[in-house]
N, C-alpha and C positions, 0 to 999 in steps of 0.2 A: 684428318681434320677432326676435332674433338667433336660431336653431336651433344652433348648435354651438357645443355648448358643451363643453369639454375634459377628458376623465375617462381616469383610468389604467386601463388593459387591465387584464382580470382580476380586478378589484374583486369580482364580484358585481352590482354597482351598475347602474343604466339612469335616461334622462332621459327622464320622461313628460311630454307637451302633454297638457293638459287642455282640452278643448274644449267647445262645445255644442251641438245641433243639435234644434229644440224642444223647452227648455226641462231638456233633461237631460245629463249632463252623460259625454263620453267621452274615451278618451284613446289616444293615440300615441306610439310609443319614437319618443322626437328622432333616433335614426342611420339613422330612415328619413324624415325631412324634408330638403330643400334650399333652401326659402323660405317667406317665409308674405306674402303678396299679397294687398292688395284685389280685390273681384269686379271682372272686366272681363267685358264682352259677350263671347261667344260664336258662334261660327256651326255651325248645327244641324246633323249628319251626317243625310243621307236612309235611314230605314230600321234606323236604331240602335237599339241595348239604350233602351227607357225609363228607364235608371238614367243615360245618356251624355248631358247636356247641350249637347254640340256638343264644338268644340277653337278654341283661337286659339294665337298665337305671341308671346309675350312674348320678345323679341331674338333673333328670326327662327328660335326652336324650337317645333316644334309640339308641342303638349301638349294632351292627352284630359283634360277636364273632366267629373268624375265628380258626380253629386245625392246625397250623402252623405243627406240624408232621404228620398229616393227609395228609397236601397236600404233604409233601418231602416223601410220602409214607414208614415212618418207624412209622408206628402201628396211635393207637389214644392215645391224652395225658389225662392221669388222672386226677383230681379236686388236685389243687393247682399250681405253678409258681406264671407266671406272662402275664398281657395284655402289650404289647404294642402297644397303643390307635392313631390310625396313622388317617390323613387327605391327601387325596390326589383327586383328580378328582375331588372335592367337597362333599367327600363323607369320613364319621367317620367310621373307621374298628379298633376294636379290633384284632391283634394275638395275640395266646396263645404259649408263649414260657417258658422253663424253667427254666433258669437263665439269666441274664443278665451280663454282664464281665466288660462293660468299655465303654469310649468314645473314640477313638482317631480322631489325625488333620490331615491330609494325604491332597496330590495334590493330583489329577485329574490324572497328569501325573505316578503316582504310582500303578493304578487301569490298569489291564492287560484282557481285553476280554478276553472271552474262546473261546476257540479253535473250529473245525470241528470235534474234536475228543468228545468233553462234550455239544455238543449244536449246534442244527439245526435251521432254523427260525421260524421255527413251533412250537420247543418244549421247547427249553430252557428258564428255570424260573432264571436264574443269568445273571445278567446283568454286573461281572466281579469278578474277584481275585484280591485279595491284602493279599500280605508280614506284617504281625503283628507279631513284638516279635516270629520270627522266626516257626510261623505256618501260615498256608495259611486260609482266611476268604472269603468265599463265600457273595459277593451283591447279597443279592437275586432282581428279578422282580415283586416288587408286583403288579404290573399294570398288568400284564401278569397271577398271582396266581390267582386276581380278578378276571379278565374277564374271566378264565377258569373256574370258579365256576358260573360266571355272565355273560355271553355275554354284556349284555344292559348295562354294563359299561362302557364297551371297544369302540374304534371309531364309532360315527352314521354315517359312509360313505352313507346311504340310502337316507341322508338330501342333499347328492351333488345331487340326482336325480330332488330335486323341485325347484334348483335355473335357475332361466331363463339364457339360454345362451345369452352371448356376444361376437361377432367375433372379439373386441379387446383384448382379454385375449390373445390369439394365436400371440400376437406382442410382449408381456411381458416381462422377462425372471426373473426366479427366481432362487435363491441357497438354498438348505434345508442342516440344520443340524441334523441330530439323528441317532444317533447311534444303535436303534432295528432295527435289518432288515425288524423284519415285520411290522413294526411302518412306516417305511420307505418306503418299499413298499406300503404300505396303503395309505401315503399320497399324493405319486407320481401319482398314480393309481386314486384318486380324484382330485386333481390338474387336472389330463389329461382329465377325463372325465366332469372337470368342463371348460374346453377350454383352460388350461394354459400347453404348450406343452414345451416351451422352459426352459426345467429346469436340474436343477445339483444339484445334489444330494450326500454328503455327509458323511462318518460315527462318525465325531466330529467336536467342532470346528475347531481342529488344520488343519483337513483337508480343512476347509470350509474358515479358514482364509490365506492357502498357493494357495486356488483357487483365492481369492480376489486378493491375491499379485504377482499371477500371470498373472493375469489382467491387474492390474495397469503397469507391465513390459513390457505388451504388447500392452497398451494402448487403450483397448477395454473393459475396466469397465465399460463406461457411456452403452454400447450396451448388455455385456454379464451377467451385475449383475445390477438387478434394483429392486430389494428386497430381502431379508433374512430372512425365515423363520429359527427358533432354538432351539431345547429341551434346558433343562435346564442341567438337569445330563447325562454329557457324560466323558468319559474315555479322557485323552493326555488333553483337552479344555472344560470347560462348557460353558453353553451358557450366561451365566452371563460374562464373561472373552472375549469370544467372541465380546459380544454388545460392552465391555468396548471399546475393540478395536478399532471397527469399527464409534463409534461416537468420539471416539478421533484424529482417521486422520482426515487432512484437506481431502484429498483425495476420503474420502468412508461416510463422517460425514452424508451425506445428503441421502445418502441409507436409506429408512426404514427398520425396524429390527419387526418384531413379534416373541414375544417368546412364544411357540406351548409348552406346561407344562403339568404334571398333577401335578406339583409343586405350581400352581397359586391360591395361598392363598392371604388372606389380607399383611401377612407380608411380601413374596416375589414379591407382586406387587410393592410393594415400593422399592423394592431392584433394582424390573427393573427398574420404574420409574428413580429414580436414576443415574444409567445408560447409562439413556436416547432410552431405547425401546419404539419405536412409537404406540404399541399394543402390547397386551397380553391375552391371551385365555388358558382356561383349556384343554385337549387335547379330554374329548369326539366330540366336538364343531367342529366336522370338516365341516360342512356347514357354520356355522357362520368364518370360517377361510376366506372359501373363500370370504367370505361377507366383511372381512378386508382388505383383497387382493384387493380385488373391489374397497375397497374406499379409499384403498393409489395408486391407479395406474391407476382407470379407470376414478376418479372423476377428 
């Protein structure tokens, strides 16, 4: 099945795989697939995550084959399906799923977080629900599935400890978008302990663009918003739709915008580009964050 499929920046818009892995049924933004492969054998790592099937090399690259049922803890899946051959972080992951359903085109504004009653910030691996042909499709979190099997993929917040402080950071003020709580808290939490205190903090863009415009009403944009940090995939606004915004008013054009991704491939650099985001980083990068923060604010 082809994964790339071509949509204009900015839309709003995102291309979900619909997948299954017994008998229910979940799904994937396509800008983090790079193929979709029958099962091949594997050879088993000594001493791995239970969730790590082994790795093989489909045209001499090694890729970590993940048991996509293993991790939703319904049993381990037997030899055959399919991989879906994903890039995210900067990093090639195989899961192993069982069939595959479909592609659909859905807004942003159609994806419904889960609730307190299906996900804590600690624990939940879906990053939202959506309405397909009259059955509900779990987003899973694969950044969240990794780093539970991986730590060292997930945020190097340890790298805020060796950046030298600056008592201009604490004059700043920043607006963050992303919608994981504990993505969110992560980043806040570094930010402060990197000196940048004056921040607001969002769970999409829709929120982050009704703080902008509620600045502007009040006339206290030039003081209370002077940069924009912003995932990419969030629920009501992505961060693509978002940027499109904000370098389109006369009003907010001159804000820099970084977009904080584990989305940040080659082809969605260009997309930011585009757009007109001032920077772009993968999201282990969180020292190097502030290092961009540094240099659109302090330089």
């Amino acid at each position: 099945m082809d994964s790339k499929i071509l949509m204009e920046s900015g839309t709003n818009e995102l291309e979900v795989l619909e997948f299954n892995v017994s008998g229910n049924s979940y799904g994937i933004n396509v800008a983090k697939i790079k193929e979709i492969i029958p099962y091949q054998p594997v050879t088993p790592v000594p001493n791995s995550h239970p969730s790590i099937e082994g790795i093989f090399m489909p045209r001499d690259i090694m890729i970590t084959a993940i048991d996509l049922r293993n991790c939703l803890q319904r049993g381990t899946s037997e030899p055959g399906g399919l991989f879906i051959v994903t890039n995210f972080n900067n990093l090639d992951i195989a899961f192993h799923v069982d069939t595959v359903l479909g592609i659909h085109r859905v807004s942003w504004t159609e994806i419904t977080k889960p609730n307190e009653t299906v996900s804590t910030v600690d624990e939940s691996i879906s990053t939202g629900i959506i309405k397909i042909d009259n059955k509900l499709v779990i987003i899973l979190d694969f950044e969240k599935i990794l780093s539970d099997i991986n730590p060292e993929t997930g945020l190097k917040v340890e790298e805020v400890d060796l950046i030298e402080k600056n008592s201009k950071r604490n004059e700043k003020s920043i607006l963050i978008a992303e919608d994981s709580l504990l993505l969110n808290k992560m980043i806040v939490e570094s930010l402060k302990k990197a000196g940048y205190v004056q921040l607001i903090h969002t769970a999409n863009g829709q929120e982050a663009w009704d703080v902008i415009q509620d600045c502007k009403n009040k006339g206290t944009l030039k003081d209370d918003i002077q940069c924009v940090i912003t995932d990419i995939e969030m629920p009501m606004m992505d961060g693509h739709r978002l940027t499109k915004l904000i370098k389109t008013d006369e009003a907010t054009k001159n804000i820099p915008v970084i977009i904080f991704s584990s989305l940040v491939n080659d082809e969605m650099r260009k997309k930011g580009e585009s757009l007109g985001a001032d920077a772009q980083l993968s999201k282990p990068e969180i020292g190097n964050l502030v290092r961009l923060v540094d240099g659109l604010l302090l330089d």
